[in-house]
C-alpha positions in Angstrom: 152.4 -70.1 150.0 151.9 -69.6 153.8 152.1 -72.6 155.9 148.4 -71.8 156.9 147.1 -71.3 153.2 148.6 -74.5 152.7 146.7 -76.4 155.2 143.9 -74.4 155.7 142.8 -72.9 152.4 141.5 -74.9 149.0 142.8 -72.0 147.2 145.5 -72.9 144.3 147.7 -75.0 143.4 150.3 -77.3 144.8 152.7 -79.5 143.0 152.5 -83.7 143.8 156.2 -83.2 146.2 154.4 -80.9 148.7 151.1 -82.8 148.6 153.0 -85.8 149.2 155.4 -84.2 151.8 152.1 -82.7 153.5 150.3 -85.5 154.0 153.1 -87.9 155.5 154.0 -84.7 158.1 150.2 -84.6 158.8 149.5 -88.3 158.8 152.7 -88.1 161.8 151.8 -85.4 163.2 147.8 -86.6 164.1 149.1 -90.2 164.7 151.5 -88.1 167.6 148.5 -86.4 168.8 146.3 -89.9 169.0 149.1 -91.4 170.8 149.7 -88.3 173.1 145.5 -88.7 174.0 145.4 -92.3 174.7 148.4 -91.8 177.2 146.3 -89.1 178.5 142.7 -90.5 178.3 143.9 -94.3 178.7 146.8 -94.2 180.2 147.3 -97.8 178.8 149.8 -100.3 177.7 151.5 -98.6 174.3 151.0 -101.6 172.7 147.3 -101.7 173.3 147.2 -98.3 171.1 146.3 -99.3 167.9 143.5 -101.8 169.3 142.3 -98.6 170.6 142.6 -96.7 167.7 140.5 -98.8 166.2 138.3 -99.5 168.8 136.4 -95.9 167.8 134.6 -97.7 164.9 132.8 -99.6 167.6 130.6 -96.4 168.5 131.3 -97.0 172.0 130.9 -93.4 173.4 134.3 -93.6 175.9 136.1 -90.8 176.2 139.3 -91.7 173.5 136.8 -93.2 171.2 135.1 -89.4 171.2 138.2 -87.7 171.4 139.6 -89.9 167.8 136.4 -88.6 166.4 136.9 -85.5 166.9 140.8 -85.7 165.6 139.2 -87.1 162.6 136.8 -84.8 162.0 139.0 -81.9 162.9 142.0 -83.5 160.8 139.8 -84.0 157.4 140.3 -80.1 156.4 143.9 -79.7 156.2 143.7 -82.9 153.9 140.5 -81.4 152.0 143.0 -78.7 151.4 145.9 -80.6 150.0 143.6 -82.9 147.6 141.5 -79.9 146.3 144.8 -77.9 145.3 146.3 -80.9 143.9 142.6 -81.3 141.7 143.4 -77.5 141.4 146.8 -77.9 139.0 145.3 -81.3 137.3 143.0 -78.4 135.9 139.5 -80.0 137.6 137.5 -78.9 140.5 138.0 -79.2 144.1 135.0 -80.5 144.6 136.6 -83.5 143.9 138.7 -83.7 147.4 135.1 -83.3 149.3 133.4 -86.3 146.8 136.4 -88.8 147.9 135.9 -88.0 151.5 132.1 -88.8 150.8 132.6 -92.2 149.5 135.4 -93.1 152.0 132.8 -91.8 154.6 130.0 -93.5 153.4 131.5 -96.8 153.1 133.1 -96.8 156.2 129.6 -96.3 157.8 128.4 -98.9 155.3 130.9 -101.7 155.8 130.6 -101.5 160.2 126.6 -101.7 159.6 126.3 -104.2 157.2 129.6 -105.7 157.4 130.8 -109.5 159.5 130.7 -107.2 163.0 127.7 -105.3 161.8 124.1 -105.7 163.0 123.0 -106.9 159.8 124.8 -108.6 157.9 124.9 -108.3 153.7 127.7 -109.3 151.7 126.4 -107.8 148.4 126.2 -104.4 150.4 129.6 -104.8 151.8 131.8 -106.0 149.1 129.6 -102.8 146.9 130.7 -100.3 149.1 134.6 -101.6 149.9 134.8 -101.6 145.7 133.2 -98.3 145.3 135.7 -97.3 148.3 139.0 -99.2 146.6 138.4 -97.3 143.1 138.0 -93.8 144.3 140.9 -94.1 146.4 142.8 -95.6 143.5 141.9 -92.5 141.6 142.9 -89.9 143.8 146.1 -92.0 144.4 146.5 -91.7 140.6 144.9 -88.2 140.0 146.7 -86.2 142.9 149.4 -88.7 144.0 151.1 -89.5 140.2 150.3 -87.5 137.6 151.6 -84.1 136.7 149.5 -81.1 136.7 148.7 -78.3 134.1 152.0 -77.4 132.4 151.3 -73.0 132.5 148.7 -71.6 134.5 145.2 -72.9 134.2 141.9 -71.4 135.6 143.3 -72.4 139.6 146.1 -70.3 139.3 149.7 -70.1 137.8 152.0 -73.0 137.8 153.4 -74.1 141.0 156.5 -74.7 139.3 156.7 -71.6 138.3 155.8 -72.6 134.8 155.1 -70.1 132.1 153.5 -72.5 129.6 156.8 -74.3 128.9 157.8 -77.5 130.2 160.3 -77.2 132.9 164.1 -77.8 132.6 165.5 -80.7 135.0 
């Protein structure tokens, strides 16, 4: 598989070393970029970065909060990617990858409105949504990050390991 069908297409399957190796080289590689724009947009003390970084949750519109929004937005579909081929060789759908972003989404919204910073404060709402957040993230951790997939091919495709429906010899 292509460098660009792995990043950029939900098509397939991918075993848990490349989704894992994947992520941590795009995790770097977005965290370079970030950096790389608040030298550029900021021009600021380095270790003022990470206050920045999360200074975007503030919905300030300056111009490194936008520009983190739209490395976020732009970075969510090579990870779509990953997580909907590695629900791919579990044998489920990649719909799943798009339902986790959802919730993390969502209570990310929820937990800056109604959270201790938030204009209107409601602990029942927060500590809801930071669960709900905490056990789909456990999931996929579980789901795409540590279990095996689909010994043979299933419906996604054939085996990434090259499995014919036998286990593999180590």
């Amino acid at each position: 598989m292509s460098l660009f069908q792995m990043l950029f297409s939900a098509q397939g399957r991918i075993r848990r070393r490349d989704y894992w190796l994947y992520s941590i080289a795009l995790g770097i590689f977005w965290m370079v970029i970030e950096y790389i724009g608040y030298q550029v947009l900021v021009g600021g003390d380095p270790k003022g970065f990470f206050t920045a970084l999360a200074g975007w949750m503030t919905f300030k519109p300056t111009p490194f909060n936008l520009f983190i929004l739209a490395m976020i937005i732009i970075g969510q579909w090579p990870g779509i990617c990953l997580s909907a081929k590695r629900w791919h060789d579990r044998n489920r759908t990649g719909w799943l990858a798009g339902l986790v972003i959802v919730v993390s989404l969502g209570s990310s919204v929820s937990q800056v409105y109604y959270g201790p910073t938030g204009a209107h404060l409601n602990w029942p709402v927060y500590g809801l949504t930071a669960i709900i957040s905490l056990g789909v993230s456990i999931w996929q951790f579980v789901e795409c990050g540590c279990l095996d997939g689909t010994k043979g091919p299933n419906k996604y495709g054939p085996s990434p390991k090259g499995i014919g429906g036998q286990d593999a010899v180590f």
